[in-house]
NUVEX-864662 format. One record per residue (C-alpha): z negated, y, x negated; residue in three letters. Coordinates in steps of 0.25 Angstrom, whole numbers, plus 5000, padded with zeros to 4 digits. Layout:
ZYXALA/...
END
This chain:
505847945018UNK/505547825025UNK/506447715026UNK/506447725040UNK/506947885040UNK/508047855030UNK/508447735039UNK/508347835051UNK/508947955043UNK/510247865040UNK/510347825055UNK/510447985058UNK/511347985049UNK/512347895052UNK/512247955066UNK/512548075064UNK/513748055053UNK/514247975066UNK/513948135075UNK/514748205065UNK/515848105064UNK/516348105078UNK/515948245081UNK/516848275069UNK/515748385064UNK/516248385050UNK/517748415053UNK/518148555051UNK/519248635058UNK/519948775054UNK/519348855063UNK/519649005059UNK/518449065069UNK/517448995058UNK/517349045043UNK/517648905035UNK/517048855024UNK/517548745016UNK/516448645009UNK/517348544999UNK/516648434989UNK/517448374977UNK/518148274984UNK/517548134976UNK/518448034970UNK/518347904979UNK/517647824968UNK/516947714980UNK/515647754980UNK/514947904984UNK/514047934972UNK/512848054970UNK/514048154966UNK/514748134979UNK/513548144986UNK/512748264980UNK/514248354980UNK/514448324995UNK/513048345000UNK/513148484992UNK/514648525000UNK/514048465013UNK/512648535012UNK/513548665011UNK/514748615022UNK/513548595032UNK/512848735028UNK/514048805030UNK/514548735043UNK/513048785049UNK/513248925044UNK/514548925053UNK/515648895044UNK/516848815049UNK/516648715036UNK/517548615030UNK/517048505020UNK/518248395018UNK/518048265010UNK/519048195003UNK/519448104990UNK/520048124977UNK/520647984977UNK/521547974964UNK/521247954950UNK/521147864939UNK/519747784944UNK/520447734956UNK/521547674948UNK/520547604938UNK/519747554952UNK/520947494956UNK/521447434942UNK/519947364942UNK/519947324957UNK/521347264957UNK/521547374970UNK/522447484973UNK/521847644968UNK/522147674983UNK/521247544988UNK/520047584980UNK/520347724983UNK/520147724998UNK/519147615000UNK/518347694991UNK/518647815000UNK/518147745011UNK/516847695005UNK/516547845000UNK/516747905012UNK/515747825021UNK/514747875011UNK/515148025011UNK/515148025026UNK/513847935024UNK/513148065020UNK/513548145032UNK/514248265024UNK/515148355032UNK/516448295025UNK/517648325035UNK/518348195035UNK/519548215043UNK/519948315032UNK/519848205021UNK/520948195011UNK/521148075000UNK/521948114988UNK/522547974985UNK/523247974999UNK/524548015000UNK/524448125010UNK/523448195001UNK/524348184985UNK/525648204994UNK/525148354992UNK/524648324977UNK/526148294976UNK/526748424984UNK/525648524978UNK/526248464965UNK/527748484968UNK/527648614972UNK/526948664957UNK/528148584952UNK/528848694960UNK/527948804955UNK/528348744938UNK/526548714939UNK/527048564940UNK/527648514926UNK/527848404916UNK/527448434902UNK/527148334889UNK/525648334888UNK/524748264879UNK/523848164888UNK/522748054883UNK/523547924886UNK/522947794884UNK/523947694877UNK/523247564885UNK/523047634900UNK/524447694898UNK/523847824906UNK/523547974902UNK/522047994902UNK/521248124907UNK/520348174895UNK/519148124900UNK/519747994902UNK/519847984886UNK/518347964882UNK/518347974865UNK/519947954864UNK/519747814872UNK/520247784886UNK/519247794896UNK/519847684903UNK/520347574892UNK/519547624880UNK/520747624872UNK/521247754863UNK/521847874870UNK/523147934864UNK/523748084866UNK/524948054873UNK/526248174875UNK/526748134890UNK/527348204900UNK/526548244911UNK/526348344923UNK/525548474921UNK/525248584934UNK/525348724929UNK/523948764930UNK/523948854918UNK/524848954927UNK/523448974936UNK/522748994922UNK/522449154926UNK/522149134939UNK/521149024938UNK/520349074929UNK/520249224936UNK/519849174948UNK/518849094943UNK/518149244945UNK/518249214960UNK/517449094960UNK/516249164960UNK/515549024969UNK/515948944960UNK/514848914948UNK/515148994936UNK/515048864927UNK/516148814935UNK/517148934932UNK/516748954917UNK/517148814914UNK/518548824922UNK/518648984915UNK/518448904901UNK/519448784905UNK/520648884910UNK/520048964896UNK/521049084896UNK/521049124885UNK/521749264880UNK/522249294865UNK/523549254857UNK/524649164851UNK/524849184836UNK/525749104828UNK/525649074816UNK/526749014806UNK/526548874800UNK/526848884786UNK/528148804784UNK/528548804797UNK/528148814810UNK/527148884817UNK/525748884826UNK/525548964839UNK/524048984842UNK/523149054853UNK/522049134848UNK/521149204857UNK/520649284845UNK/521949334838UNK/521249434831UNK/520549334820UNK/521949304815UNK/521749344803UNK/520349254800UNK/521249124804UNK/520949044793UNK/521648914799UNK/522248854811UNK/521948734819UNK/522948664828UNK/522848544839UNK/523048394834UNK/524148404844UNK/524748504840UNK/526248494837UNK/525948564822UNK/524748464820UNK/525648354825UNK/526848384816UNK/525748404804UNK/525348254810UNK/526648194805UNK/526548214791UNK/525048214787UNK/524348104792UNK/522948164792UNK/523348264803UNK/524048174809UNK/522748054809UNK/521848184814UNK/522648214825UNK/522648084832UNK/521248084831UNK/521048214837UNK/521948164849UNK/520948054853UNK/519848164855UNK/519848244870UNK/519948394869UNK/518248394869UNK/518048284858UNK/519048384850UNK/518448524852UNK/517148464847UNK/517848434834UNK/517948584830UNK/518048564814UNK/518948434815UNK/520348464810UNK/521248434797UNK/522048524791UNK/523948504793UNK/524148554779UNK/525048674785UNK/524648804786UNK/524948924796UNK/525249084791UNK/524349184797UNK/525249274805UNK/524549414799UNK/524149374786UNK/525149254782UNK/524149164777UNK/524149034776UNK/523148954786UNK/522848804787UNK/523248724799UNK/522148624804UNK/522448524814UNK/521048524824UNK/520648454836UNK/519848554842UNK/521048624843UNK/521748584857UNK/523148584861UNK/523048624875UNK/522448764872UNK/523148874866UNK/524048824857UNK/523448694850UNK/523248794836UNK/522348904832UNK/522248984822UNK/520748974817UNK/519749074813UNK/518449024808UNK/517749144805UNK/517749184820UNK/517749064829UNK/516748944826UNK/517548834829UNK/518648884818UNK/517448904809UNK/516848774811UNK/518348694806UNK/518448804796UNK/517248764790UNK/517348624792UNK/518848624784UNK/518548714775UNK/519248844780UNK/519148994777UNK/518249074787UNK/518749214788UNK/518049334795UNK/519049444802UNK/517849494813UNK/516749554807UNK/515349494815UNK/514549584820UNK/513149574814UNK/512949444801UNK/513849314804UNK/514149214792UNK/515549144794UNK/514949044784UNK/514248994796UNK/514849014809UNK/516149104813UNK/515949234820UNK/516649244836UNK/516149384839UNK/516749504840UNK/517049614827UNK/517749694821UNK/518949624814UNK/518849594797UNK/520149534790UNK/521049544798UNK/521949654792UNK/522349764804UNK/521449704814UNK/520149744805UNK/519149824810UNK/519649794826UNK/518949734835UNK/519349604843UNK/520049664856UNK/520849754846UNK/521149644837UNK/521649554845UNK/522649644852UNK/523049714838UNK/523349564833UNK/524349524847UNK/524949634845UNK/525249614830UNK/525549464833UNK/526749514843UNK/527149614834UNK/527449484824UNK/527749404834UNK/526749304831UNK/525849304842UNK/525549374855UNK/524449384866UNK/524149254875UNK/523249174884UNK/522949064885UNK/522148944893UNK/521348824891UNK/521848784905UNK/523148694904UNK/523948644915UNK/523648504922UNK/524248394917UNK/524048304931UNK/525048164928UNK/524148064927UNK/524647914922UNK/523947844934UNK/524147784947UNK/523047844957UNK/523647984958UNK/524448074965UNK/525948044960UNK/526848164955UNK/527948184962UNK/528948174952UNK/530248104950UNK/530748104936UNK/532348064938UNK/533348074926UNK/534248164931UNK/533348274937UNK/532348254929UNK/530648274936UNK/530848294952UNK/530048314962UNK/529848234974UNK/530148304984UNK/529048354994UNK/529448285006UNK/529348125000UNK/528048174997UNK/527048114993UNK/527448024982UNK/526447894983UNK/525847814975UNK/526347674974UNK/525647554976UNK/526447454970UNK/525747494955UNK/525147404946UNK/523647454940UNK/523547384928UNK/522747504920UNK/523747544912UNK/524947644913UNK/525247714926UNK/525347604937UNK/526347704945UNK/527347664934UNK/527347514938UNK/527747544952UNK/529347564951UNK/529447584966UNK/528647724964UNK/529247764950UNK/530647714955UNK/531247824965UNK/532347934966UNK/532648054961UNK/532348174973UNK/533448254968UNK/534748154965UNK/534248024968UNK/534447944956UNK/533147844952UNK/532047914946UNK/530647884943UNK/529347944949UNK/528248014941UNK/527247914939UNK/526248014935UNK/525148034946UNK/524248184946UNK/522948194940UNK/521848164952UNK/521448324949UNK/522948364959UNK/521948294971UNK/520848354970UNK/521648504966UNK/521848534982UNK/521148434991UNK/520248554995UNK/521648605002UNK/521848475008UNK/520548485016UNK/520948585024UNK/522248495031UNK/521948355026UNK/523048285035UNK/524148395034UNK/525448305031UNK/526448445028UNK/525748515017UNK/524548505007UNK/523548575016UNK/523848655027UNK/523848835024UNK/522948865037UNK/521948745034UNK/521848785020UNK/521748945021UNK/520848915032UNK/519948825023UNK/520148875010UNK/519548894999UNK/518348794999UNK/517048865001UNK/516248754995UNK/516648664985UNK/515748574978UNK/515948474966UNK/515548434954UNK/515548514940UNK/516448424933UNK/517448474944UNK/517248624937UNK/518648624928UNK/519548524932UNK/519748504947UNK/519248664950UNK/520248684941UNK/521348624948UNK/520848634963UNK/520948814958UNK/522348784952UNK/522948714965UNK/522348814974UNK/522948924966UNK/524448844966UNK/524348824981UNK/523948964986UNK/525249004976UNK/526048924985UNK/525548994997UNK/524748885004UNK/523348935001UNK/522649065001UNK/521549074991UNK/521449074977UNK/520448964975UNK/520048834979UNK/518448844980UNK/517448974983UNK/516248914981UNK/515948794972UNK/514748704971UNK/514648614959UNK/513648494960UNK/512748444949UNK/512648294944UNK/511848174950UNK/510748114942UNK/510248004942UNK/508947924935UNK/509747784926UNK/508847684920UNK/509247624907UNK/508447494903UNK/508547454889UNK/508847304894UNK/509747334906UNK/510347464902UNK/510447564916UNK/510047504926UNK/509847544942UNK/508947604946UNK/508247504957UNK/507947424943UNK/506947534939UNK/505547524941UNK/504447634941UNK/504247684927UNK/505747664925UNK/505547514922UNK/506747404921UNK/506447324933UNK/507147204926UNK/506447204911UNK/505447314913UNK/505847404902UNK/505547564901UNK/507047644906UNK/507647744902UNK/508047844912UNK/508947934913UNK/509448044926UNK/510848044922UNK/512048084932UNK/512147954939UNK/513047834933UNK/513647694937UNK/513347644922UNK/511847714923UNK/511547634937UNK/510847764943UNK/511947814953UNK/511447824967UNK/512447834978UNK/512347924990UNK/512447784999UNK/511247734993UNK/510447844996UNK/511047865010UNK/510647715012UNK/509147745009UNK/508847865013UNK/509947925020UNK/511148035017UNK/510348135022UNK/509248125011UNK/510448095002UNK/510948215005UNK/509648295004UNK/509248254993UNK/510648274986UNK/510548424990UNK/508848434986UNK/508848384974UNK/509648484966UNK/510448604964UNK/511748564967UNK/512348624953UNK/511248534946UNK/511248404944UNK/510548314953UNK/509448204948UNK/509448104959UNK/507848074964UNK/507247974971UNK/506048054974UNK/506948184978UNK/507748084989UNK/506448044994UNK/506048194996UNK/507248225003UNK/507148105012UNK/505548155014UNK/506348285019UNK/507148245029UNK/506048145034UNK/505248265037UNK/506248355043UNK/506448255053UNK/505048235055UNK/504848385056UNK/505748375068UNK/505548255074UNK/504048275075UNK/504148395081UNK/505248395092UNK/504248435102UNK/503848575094UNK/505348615091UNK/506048695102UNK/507248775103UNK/506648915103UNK/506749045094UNK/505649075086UNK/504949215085UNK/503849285077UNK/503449345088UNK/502149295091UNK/502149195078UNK/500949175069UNK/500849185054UNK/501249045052UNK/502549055060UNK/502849175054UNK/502949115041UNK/503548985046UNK/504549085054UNK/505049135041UNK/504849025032UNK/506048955041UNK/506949075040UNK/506749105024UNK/506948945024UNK/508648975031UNK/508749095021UNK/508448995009UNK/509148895012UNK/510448955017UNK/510449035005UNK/510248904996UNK/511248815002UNK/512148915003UNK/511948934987UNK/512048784986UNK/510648744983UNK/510248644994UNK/509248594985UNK/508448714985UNK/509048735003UNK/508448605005UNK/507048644998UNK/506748765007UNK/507148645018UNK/505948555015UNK/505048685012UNK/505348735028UNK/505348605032UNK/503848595026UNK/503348725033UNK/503848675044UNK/502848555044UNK/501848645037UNK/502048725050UNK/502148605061UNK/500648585057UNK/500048725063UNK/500448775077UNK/501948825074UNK/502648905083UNK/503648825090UNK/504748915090UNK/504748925074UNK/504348785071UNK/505648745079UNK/506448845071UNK/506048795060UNK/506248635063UNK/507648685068UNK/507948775057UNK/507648655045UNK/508348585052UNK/509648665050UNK/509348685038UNK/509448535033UNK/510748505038UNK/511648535028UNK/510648435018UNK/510348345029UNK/511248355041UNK/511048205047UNK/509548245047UNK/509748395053UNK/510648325065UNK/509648245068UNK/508648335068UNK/509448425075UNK/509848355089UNK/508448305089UNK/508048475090UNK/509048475101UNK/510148535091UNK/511548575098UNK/512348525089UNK/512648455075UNK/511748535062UNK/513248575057UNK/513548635069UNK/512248705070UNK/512148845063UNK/511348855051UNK/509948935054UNK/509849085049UNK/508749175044UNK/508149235058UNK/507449355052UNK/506649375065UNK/505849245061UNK/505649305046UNK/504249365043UNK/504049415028UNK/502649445033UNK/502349305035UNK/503149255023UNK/502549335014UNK/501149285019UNK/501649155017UNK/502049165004UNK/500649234999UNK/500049125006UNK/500749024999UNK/500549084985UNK/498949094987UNK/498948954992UNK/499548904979UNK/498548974970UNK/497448904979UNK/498048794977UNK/498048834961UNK/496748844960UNK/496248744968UNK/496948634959UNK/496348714944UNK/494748694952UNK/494048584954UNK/493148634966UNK/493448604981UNK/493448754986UNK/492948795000UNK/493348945000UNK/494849014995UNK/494449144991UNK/495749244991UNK/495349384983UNK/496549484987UNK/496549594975UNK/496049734977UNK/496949844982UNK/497049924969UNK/497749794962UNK/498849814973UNK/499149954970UNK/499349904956UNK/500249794960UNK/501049894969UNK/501150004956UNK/501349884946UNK/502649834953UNK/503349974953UNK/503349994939UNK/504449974931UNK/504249964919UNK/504149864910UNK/503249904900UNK/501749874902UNK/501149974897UNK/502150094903UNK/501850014917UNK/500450024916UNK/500650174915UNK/501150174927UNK/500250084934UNK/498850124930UNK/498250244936UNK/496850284934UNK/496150234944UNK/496950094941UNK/496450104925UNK/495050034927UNK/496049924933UNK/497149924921UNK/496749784915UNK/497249734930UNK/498349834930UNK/498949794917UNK/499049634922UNK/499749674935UNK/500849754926UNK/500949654915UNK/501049554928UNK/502249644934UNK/503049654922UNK/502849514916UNK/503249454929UNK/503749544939UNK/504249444949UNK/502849374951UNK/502449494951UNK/503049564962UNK/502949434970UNK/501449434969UNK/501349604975UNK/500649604987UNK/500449704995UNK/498949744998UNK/499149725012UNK/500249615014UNK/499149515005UNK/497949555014UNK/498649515026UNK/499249405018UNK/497849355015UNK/497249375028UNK/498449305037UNK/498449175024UNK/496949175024UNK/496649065034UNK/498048985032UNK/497548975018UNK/496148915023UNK/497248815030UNK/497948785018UNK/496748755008UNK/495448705020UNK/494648825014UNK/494048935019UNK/494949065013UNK/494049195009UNK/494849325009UNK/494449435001UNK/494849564994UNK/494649574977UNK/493649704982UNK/492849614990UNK/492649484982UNK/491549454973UNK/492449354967UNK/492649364952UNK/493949334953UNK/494349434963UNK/494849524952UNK/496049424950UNK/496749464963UNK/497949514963UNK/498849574974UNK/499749454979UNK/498849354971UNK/497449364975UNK/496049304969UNK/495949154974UNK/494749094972UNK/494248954977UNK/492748934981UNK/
END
């Protein structure tokens, strides 16, 4: 694209940004007379600056929004910030400035670039989480699951860094060391706050079944993290005392546990600690390691010196301390059974333990080399010999409650939400702790409880403790002094029920407002990226599930249809002087502009530390947001990752350049008049369809999400339509099909179709405009098909003409005889698949002088019976195919174009024709 078009495209664009702004086009109303449709993005985190992420997700949910608001939908697509967390809190520690500071001005920067990019974001409807008005009902939602018993405090292990003097997240602790300060990270009891969510256990993993838009990667890895999973409690009786409770999915193998293995932080493992120093010394070390680093240590262990009697048997069986064992599923102990799950197997072997079979395998296994997880009939086990495993397993509960040592159970992976957080930049709880009354909640109407300013950040500890104005207060219920919580929620509360929030933003008496939200609700579209698939879908499902309980929402789940980006890529130089360096110091041949050594490169997700991130405002500045946005949605699949391209950015830009050419160029051909086949040639037959297959595609493939592949069949119409400019078009069908590529842009390029628009005397703005629909009075399948043959000749001309070496003068084209069409017409009704049994069928007597042929056609059917069936032509359709291609072919190539039949040719290769594929010879 020229530098002038880029610098005239950005002009357009400004302009109508400014169009849209006072015409209020984005802004969306409750209108019951219209069917809705709710477009959200993952609101970002207000880091300062709008990176490739921001930009790719947003061009995917507007592309939609805009598609569906042309299809007639009343469509909403709000924009907001999830403006708490730890990173503002370090910005302002570093900057000598207030979190809230940092936090708004880089609100204020972002914003400009988002509506920079002209996306349909509603902006009277946005909402930021940091602001009062917004965690006041953070706050409510919170008091009122205190009220259900879904709110409660509860001693919790946490990772707590001795020198920050705050609890960290898991992925805050990178190898045992604080993220932050580098120092070692201890395993801290403290008193925290927890949400119930283990009480929606059930009913988030059932209707995961309903969220049949949503990709199945998505809901197999929240299934596996709520991880139901159904068995039984056993308890065994520690010999000298005491005993262990475990959770066994596979109650049946009782009697091959040869040793059991409980959590380092387990209270048995912790006595044990007390006395023997070597469980006591491998314990702290396991406690450094995250709950990843200690599943991967499988045969890690030591053994307590105490032993555990088997309930059915009364034998004696050793008691590990392991670290692959966690405390937060089951019950922090297992009973082991090595012979019949690999991980047991693996410590068995490793420490020296029996292995003992009680399911016989079905077909050879050797449990000297792996154990055996199938199904069988059960070996050793006393009265459960000879069943099978359903059997089994309820002959064994039913014994267990018989002797009182067991009985059935569930249980879950999922645990509740631990959200206090040790940190400023968050929504306060709103609790009062007073001596006399114990935990209170503030009442509803001093909501909200806010954050106070006079704090000191000095990196360590809670700055909220140093300000007594806020700790300081009164107890609501008898007024003598108490102290405030000073714990703040975990950012994830925000981000749990913003999408509610959209639908009344400024409502001061409630959360969201019921008519707005049933109205609106559930999002039709949600778009985000993967590493959102557990955590915040997890949570956003809970809340909704909470709030419908309490009456003020309808549906079950947040979000119908879900969209999941894939990464940006980028190329990063490394030098082996400079280390990475940017990319404007690379010269061609990936050579280091400053000492001319050789680089490596890598196209890696894009990185500050590997100096190849490119920001959506540098690509607006040189090109524009249009080819920004095109380009974005061209390039790839949105579910796969993206590599960013200089030479697919200068394609994209070349694009829009000749769409607006295409227009501008002829404004005098295009008019306001319905086309008609009526008394059209060939060639606007084909254009005539070609236009209408190009709105079935590509409202199909945007509204499966693959713009990449909408916007292809785009540049393809738009290249007919060119191809087509250069004969003598029928006006009527050249205009529709100006008017029509136009349309078809604007989700992808809107600022561009605007413009386009009112200069083809549109009525009004693209969004407003309905989105173009298959007219099948302008289809012809006659024409197509003739196109489609003409096409597929002219690329075996265009085959052989590159293997010879001769400037040809004559195209000869052989149509095959009339017998080989009755043998391709016999060959695709037999069903069989056998050569031999299909011949049978085929070959009559007068066709056996021909078998030799015969059998190729059949080999040719049953080998590959999609190209086969593709390439069958009727003996009539490909004559009148050949004769109506036969001088748009001498067009095409500049040669003169002999059409013959295989019966009439003296050709030597005429006997290579085929029905659908005839004899091409060049002379």
């Amino acid at each position: 694209m020229s530098q002038d078009f880029s610098s005239r495209l950005n002009d357009i664009e400004l302009k109508w940004q400014e169009r849209w702004e006072n015409e209020e086009i984005h802004h969306a109303e409750k209108d019951e007379d219209k069917e809705k449709y709710y477009v959200l993005d993952m609101f970002p985190y207000p880091s300062g600056k709008m990176h490739m992420g921001h930009g790719r997700a947003f061009s995917l949910g507007d592309a939609f929004a805009r598609f569906k608001s042309m299809q007639g939908f009343n469509v909403m697509h709000p924009m907001g910030w999830d403006a708490f967390g730890m990173p503002a809190e370090n910005a302002a520690i570093d900057r000598d400035t207030s979190p809230e500071k940092w936090t708004m001005d880089c609100i204020d920067e972002m914003r400009d670039e988002f509506k920079r990019l002209g996306y349909t974001l509603d902006w009277e409807r946005e909402v930021t989480t940091c602001k009062p008005d917004y965690y006041k009902w953070d706050q409510w939602i919170f008091l009122k699951m205190l009220e259900e018993d879904l709110a409660y405090q509860d001693d919790a292990e946490v990772n707590w860094c001795p020198s920050c003097e705050t609890v960290l997240a898991d992925e805050q602790v990178e190898n045992g060391l604080c993220w932050r300060c580098d120092n070692e990270v201890e395993n801290k009891d403290m008193n925290q706050w927890k949400l119930g969510m283990t009480e929606y256990a059930d009913e988030l993993l059932e209707d995961l079944d309903k969220l049949d838009e949503w990709p199945q990667k998505v809901r197999k890895m929240q299934n596996d993290w709520i991880g139901k999973s159904k068995g039984a409690q056993i308890e065994f009786d520690i010999i000298d005392g005491g005993e262990l409770e475990v959770f066994t999915t596979r109650p049946d193998t009782v009697f091959g546990a040869t040793f059991m293995a409980i959590a380092p932080e387990h209270s048995f493992a912790e006595k044990v600690a007390r006395k023997n120093e070597d469980v006591s010394e491998y314990i702290e070390e396991a406690k450094m390691r995250d709950a990843e680093e200690r599943e991967e240590k499988s045969k890690s262990g030591v053994f307590t010196g105490r032993y555990a009697e088997n309930p059915f048997t009364g034998e004696e069986i050793p008691i590990y301390v392991a670290e692959f064992i966690l405390s937060d599923y089951g019950t922090g102990a297992i009973m082991a059974v090595p012979a019949h799950d690999q991980r047991d197997f693996e410590f068995a072997q490793e420490h020296g333990i029996e292995v003992r079979k009680v399911v016989e395998p079905e077909g050879d296994h050797s449990f000297q080399e792996q154990a055996y997880e199938g199904d069988g009939d059960h070996v050793n086990s006393e009265f459960l010999d000879g069943m099978e495993k359903d059997e089994a397993i309820e002959e064994i509960i039913e014994r267990l409650e018989l002797q009182n040592k067991g009985e059935a159970d569930v249980n879950y992976k999922l645990r509740d939400w631990l959200i206090s957080r040790q940190r400023y930049w968050g929504t306060p709880i709103p609790i009062v702790h007073c001596e006399d009354c114990g935990t209170v909640p503030v009442p509803e109407e001093e909501l909200p409880v806010e954050l106070p300013e006079d704090v000191e950040f000095t990196g360590q500890g809670n700055p909220i403790e140093t300000s007594d104005t806020f700790v300081e207060t009164e107890c609501p219920e008898c007024g003598s002094p108490a102290e405030r919580e000073t714990d703040t929620m975990d950012t994830f509360i925000n981000s749990s029920w913003y999408f509610l929030r959209f639908c009344s933003p400024n409502l001061d008496e409630a959360p969201f407002d019921q008519d707005e939200a049933n109205y609106w609700m559930n999002v039709d579209q949600y778009v985000g990226g993967i590493e959102h698939a557990v955590m915040h879908l997890l949570y956003a499902r809970f809340f909704n599930k909470f709030l419908r309980d309490q009456g003020m929402i309808e549906n079950d789940e947040p979000f119908e249809r879900l969209l999941t980006q894939g990464m940006v890529n980028h190329p990063a130089y490394k030098c082996p002087n400079h280390g990475w360096i940017y990319p404007e110091n690379v010269e061609e041949g990936d050579i280091c502009a400053e000492c001319g050594s050789s680089l490596e490169v890598e196209t890696i997700k894009m990185s500050k530390s590997k100096n190849n991130v490119v920001r959506p405002s540098e690509l607006i500045e040189e090109h524009s947001a249009d080819v920004a946005r095109t380009f974005i949605l061209r390039a790839a699949h949105p579910n796969k990752e993206l590599d960013w391209s200089k030479d697919g950015v200068k394609a994209s830009a070349e694009m829009l350049e000749r769409i607006f050419r295409l227009v501008e160029e002829n404004e005098e051909l295009i008019v306001s008049k319905d086309p008609s086949l009526d008394e059209a040639d060939l060639e606007d037959r084909i254009v005539s369809s070609r236009i209408q297959r190009t709105i079935e595609k590509v409202t199909e493939h945007t509204e499966d999400h693959e713009f990449n592949l909408s916007i292809g069949e785009i540049d393809r119409l738009m290249t007919e339509l060119y191809r087509y400019r250069q004969s003598d078009p029928d006006q009527a069908i050249f205009s529709h099909g100006v008017r029509t590529l136009v349309k078809l842009i604007a989700p992808f390029a809107p600022h561009t179709a605007d413009e386009l628009w009112e200069k083809l005397d549109g009525e009004y703005f693209m969004l407003e405009e309905s989105w173009p629909e298959v007219e099948e009075e302008l289809l012809d399948e006659k024409a197509e098909k003739t196109q489609e043959y003409f096409e597929r000749i002219s690329s075996d001309v265009r085959d052989i003409q590159e293997m010879i070496d001769d400037e040809p003068a004559t195209i000869r084209v052989i149509q095959a005889a009339d017998w080989k069409y009755d043998v391709f017409e016999k060959v695709s009704e037999v069903e069989t698949q056998n050569i031999g049994e299909a011949m049978g069928e085929v070959l009559t007597d007068e066709l056996k002088p021909k078998a030799e042929t015969v059998k190729k056609y059949v080999m040719k059917a049953i080998e590959n019976p999609g190209k086969f069936s593709n390439q069958k032509t009727e003996l009539e359709d490909e004559t009148e195919f050949l004769s109506l291609n036969k001088e748009r072919w001498e067009n095409e190539f500049d040669l003169d174009v002999v059409v013959e039949t295989e019966k009439e040719s003296e050709n030597e290769k005429a006997g290579r024709a085929e029905p659908g594929r005839p004899a091409i010879v060049l002379e």
